[in-house]
N, C-alpha and C positions, 0 to 999 in steps of 0.2 A: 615599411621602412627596413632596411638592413639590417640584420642580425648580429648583434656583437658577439663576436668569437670570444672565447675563455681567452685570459691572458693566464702569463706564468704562476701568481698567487693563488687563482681558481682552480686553477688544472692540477697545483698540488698539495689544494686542500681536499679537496675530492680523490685526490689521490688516498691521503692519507686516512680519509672516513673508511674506505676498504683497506687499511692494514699493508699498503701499498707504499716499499721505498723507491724513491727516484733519486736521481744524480739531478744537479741545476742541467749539466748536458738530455738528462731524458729529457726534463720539463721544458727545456726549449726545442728536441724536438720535438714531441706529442704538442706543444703551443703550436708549432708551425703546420702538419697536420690537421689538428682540429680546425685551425685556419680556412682550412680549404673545404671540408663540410659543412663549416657553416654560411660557407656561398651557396652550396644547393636549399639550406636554410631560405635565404633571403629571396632566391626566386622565388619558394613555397610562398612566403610572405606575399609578393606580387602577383601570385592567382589569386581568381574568384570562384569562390567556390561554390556550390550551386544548392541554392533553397527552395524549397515550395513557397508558391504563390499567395500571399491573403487573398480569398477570394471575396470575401464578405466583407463590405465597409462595418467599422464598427467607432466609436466616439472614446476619448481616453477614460473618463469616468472618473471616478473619485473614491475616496475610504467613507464610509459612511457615518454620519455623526452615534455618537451614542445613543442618542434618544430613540433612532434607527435601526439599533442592533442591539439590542437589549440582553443578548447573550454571547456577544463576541463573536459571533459564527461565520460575519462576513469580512474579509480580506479587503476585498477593492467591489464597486457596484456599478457596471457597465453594462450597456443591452445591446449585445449583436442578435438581429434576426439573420435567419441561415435560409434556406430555398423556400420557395413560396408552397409546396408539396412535399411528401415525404411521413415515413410512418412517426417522424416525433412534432408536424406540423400541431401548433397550439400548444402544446409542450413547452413548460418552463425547466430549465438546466440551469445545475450551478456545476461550476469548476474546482477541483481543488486544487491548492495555490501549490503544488508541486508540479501541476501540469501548463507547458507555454501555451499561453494565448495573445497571441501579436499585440503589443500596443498597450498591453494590460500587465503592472507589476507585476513578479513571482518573489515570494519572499521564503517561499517554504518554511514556515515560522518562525525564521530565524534571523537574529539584527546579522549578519555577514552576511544576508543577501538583500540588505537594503539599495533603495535605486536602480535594482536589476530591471530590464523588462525586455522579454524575450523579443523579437522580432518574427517568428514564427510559430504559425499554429501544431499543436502535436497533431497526432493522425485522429485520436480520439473526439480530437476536437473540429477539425474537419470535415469529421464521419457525422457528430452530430450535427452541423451547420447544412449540409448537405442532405440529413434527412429530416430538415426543417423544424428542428429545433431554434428556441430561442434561448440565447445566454444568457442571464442573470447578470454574471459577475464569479468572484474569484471564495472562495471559501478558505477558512484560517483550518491553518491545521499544526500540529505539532513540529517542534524545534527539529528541524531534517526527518520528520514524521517518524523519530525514535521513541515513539511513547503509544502506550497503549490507553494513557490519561488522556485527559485535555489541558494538564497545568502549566505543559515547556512550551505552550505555542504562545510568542512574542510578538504584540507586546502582552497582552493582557490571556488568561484564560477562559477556554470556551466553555459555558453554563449551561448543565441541564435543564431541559424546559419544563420536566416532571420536579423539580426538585432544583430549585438554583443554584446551591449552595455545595452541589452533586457535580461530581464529573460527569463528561459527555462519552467517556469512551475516545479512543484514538487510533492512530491518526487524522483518520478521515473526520474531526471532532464537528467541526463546520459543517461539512455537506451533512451529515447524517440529523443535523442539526436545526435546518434549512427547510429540511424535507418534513422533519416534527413537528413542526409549527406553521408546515401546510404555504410557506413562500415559495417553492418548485415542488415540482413534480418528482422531481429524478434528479440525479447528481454521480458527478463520476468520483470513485475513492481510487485510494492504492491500499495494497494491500502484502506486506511482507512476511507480518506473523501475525494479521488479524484484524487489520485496520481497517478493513471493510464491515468486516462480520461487528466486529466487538462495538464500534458506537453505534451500529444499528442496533446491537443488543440493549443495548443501553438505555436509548433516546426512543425505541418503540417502534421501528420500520424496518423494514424489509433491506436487504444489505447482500449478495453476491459476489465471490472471489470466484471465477467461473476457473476452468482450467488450466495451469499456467501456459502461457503462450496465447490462448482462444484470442484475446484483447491486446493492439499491438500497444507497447510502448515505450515507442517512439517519439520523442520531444517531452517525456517526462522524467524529471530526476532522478535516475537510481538511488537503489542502496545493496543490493548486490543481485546479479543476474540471475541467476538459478534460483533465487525467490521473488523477484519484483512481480507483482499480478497489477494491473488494471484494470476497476471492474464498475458495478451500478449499484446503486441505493435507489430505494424507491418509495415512495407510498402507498403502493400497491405491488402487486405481483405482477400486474400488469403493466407497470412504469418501469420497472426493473426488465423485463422481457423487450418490450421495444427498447428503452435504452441498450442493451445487449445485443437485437438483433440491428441495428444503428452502427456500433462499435466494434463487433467482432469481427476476424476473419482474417486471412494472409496481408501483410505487409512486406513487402519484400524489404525493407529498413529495419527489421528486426529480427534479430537472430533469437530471441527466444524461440521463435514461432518455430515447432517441427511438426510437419506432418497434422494443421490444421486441419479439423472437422468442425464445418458447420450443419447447423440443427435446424428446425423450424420453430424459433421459440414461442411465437408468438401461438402457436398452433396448440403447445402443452396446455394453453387460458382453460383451453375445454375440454380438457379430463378429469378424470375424478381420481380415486384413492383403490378403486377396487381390484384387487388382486396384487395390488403392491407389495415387496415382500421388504419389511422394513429390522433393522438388526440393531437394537439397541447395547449401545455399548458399555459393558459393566466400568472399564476404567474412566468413565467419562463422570463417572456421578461417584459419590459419599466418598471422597477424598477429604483430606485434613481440612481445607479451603472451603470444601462445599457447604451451603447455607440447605437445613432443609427445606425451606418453603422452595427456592428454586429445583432441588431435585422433585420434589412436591407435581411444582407444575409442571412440569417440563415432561415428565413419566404420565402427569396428565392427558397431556395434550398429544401423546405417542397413543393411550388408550384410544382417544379420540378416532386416531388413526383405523385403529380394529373397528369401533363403530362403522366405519367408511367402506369397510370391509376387506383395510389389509390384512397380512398377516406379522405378526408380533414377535420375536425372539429376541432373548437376553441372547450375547455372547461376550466372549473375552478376547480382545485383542492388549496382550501383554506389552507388545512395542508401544502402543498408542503411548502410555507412562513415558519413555525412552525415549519418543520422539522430540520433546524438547530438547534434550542433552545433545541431540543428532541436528538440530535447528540452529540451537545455539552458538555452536561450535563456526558453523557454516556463516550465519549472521554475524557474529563478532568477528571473525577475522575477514572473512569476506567483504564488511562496509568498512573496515579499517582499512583495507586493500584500494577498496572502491569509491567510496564515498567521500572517505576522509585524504590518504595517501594520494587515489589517485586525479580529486577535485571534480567527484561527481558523474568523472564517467567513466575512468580507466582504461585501460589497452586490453587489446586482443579480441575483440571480437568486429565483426564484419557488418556492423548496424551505423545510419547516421548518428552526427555526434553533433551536439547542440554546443558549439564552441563558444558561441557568445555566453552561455551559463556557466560552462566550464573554465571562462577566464575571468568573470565576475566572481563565483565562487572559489577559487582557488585564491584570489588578490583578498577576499572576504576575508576567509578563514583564517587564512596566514599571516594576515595583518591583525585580525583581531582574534586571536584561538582564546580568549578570556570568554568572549560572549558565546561560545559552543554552550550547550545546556548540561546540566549534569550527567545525562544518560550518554549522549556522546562523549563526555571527555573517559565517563567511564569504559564504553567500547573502545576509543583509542589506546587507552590504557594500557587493556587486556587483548587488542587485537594485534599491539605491536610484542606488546610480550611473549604472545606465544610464536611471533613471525622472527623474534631474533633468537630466543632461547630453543624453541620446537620447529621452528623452519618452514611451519606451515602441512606438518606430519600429520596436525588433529583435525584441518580442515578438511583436507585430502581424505581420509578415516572418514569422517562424518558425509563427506559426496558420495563415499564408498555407500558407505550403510545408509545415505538413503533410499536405493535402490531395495534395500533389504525390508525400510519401511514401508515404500509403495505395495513392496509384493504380500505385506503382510496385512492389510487393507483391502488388495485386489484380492486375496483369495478369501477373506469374507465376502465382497461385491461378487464373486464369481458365482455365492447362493444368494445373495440377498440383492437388492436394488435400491437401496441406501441403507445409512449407517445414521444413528441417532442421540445424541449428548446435547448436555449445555451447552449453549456457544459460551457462556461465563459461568463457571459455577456460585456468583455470589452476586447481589446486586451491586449498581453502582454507589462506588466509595466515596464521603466528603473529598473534598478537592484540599490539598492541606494547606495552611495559614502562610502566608508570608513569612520568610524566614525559620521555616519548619527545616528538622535536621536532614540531609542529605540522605541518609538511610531512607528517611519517610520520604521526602521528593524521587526516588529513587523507586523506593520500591512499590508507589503507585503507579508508577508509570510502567512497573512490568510483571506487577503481580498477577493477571487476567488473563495471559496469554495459551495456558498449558492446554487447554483443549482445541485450540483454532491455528496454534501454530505448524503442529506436527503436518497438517496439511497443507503449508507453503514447502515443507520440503518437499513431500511425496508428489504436489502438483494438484493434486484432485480435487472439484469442485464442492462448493461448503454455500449453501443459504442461510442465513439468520432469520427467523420465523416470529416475531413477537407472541406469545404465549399466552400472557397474565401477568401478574403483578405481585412485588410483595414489601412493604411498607412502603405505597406508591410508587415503585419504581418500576421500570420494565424488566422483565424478564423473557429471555429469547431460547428457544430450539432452534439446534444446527443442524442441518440435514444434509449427507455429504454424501455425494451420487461418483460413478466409476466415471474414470476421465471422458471430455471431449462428451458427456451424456448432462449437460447441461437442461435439458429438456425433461429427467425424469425429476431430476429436485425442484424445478420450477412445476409441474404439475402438481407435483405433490404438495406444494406450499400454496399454490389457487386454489387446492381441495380444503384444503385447512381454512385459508382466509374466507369459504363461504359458508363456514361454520359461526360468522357473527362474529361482535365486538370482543377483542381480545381481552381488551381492557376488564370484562367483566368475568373470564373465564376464570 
């Protein structure tokens, strides 16, 4: 339909937002003007614009009753089978609800994306359908997946299966969730400061944010580009490897993507550990936060490593501490920018844009900005503050410096061949009470993040290893390999997983 042009009232109240005075003579002519661009407006309006295909018939599906999901984990439960061959044939897949699957809600856990439902599949999800995967259904995950908890994802929170009463780890709260209690195989997360790694630390599986860019995505929600990863949980190493080798590689629809390398992951299954040169990292462990039973295991299970017959070295990487502050900076004002300001997708880059999301969520949020979850209204907060008072100097500052942090990670990987920390240094925390103080909803949701984030900014690859345990609950090793070498972290973590039940170590 035609686009209405600003009239005179519009055009000089937007005037006046920019400190801008007009005569009634400007504003009538800038009205008549504006008039005339917004004709090239309304043809835009009458093109089609051009989508990929569903290839796969799949049936609408339904939310599942409680009795069903006994720990909140599932979103919507539909079954698309994908090619009749293919390395994920017999393979069950769950989706997380930030990622489009034609035909099947997306609510990204938040009430402003109720009634959405994308009309196209993302790439990841046609990469799995195609290597004969079978879909599941949709996984719950946190309110715009701003949570390293499981407590903002609406309606209800996602429950540890070790411990109910426990958070699941977040975003990715559901898939990681899924795959603990042994209903799929594999599931796809996102990951911006941890959201892959952290509920697999959590919940007891295997969890990968491969290297930013490896994973396109495309048709998946942002929260701001220079850190969006899309990656695999698994329950094994070996589900997380075909998932990966399924999902990875050039899209031309995604400008993350530079200078992709693919690997042969599946090939890492049958190496061992021997001559690995592994560098445990002193800022990762006995911080204020840290619990000792997880430095405990975690240093344990690094020994393990030398039984296998790597080789072992403490080092210091001083930035690793810093790299939140460098994170943060970039995260807050960056999803302020993106996510919130600019309705999920943003301008300026040269990737497809999933318009129908972008017009749902934009009418969502704006209509209803009460129902945003605490952690969002608090990034708005603080991301428009520093975009009117600071102009966006600290963001710019911190893309600077995180060049400064990659390089200070590569030049430990230049002698060693991973890097060694908690993915959490604490186990997972009670989930807090209904009508708990904001501080406490708040700062569950991002107290976990200081050693898994610092590598969303620098890009480079991080597996969550389940370890052992301590007052029942999981405990995980991160193992972070030199970019685009996805192949040596997954090696190393087969080496580990046939050393027997974690559980008992």
């Amino acid at each position: 339909m035609p686009i209405q042009a600003p009239n005179a009232d519009q055009v000089m109240e937007i005037a006046a937002s920019f400190g801008m005075d007009l005569t009634e003579a400007d504003v009538k002519s800038f009205t008549g003007l504006l008039s005339g661009i917004a004709l090239s407006y309304s043809r835009l309006d009458a093109m089609v614009e051009p989508k990929p295909k569903v290839k796969y018939p799949r049936a609408t599906g339904a939310r599942p009753e409680s009795k069903d999901n006994p720990f909140n984990a599932w979103a919507w439960k539909s079954t698309i089978d994908g090619a009749p061959k293919g390395i994920l044939a017999g393979k069950k897949i769950a989706v997380k609800d930030n990622i489009c699957v034609a035909g099947l809600p997306l609510m990204n856990g938040s009430r402003v994306l109720e009634n959405y439902v994308p009309e196209v599949d993302a790439t990841v999800v046609q990469r799995i359908l195609d290597a004969g995967g079978t879909i599941l259904g949709k996984t719950v995950c946190e309110d715009l997946c701003f949570s390293g908890g499981s407590h903002t994802s609406k309606p209800l929170p996602v429950r540890n299966p070790h411990k109910p009463s426990h958070s699941a780890g977040g975003s990715s709260s559901g898939s990681a969730v899924v795959i603990s209690t042994r209903e799929v195989n594999a599931a796809l997360g996102g990951d911006q400061g941890g959201s892959i790694r952290m509920p697999a630390c959590w919940t007891g599986v295997y969890g990968l944010k491969a290297t930013h860019g490896l994973v396109p995505y495309t048709g998946v929600m942002p929260i701001e580009p220079t850190l969006d990863h899309c990656g695999p949980l698994g329950a094994t190493v070996e589900d997380v490897a075909r998932l990966l080798t399924a999902i990875a590689g050039p899209d031309d629809r995604d400008p993350r993507q530079i200078d992709c390398k693919l690997q042969d992951y599946m090939g890492a299954l049958g190496g061992d550990a021997k001559g690995l040169r592994i560098a445990v990292v002193k800022e990762g462990f006995d911080r204020e936060d840290s619990q000792p039973v997880v430095d405990k295991k975690v240093k344990a299970a690094v020994e393990r490593f030398r039984q296998l017959g790597a080789t072992i070295e403490e080092v210091s990487i001083p930035m690793h501490i810093t790299g939140y502050d460098i994170w943060n900076a970039i995260i807050v004002e960056g999803a302020t920018e993106v996510m919130i300001k600019g309705n999920g997708m943003g301008y300026g880059w040269q990737g497809t844009y999933t318009t129908s999301l972008l017009d749902a969520y934009a009418r969502g949020w704006r209509s209803r900005p009460n129902d945003m979850s605490e952690t969002v209204k608090m990034v708005l907060f603080m991301g428009e503050y520093m975009n009117r008072y600071y102009h966006g100097r600290y963001y710019a500052k911190a893309q600077n410096l995180k060049w400064a942090l990659r390089q200070a990670y590569d030049d430990v990987l230049a002698r060693f061949d991973l890097l060694a920390m908690p993915t959490i240094r604490f186990v997972a925390t009670p989930l807090p009470a209904d009508g708990s103080p904001r501080e406490e909803y708040v700062g569950r949701a991002l107290d976990m993040i200081s050693n898994t984030c610092p590598f969303d900014a620098s890009g480079h690859p991080g597996i969550n290893i389940p370890c052992g345990k301590g007052d029942g609950l999981p405990i995980g090793l991160m193992l972070v390999a030199r970019r685009y070498d996805e192949v040596t972290a997954l090696r190393a973590a087969a080496a580990f997983e046939k050393l027997g039940d974690w559980t008992k170590m």
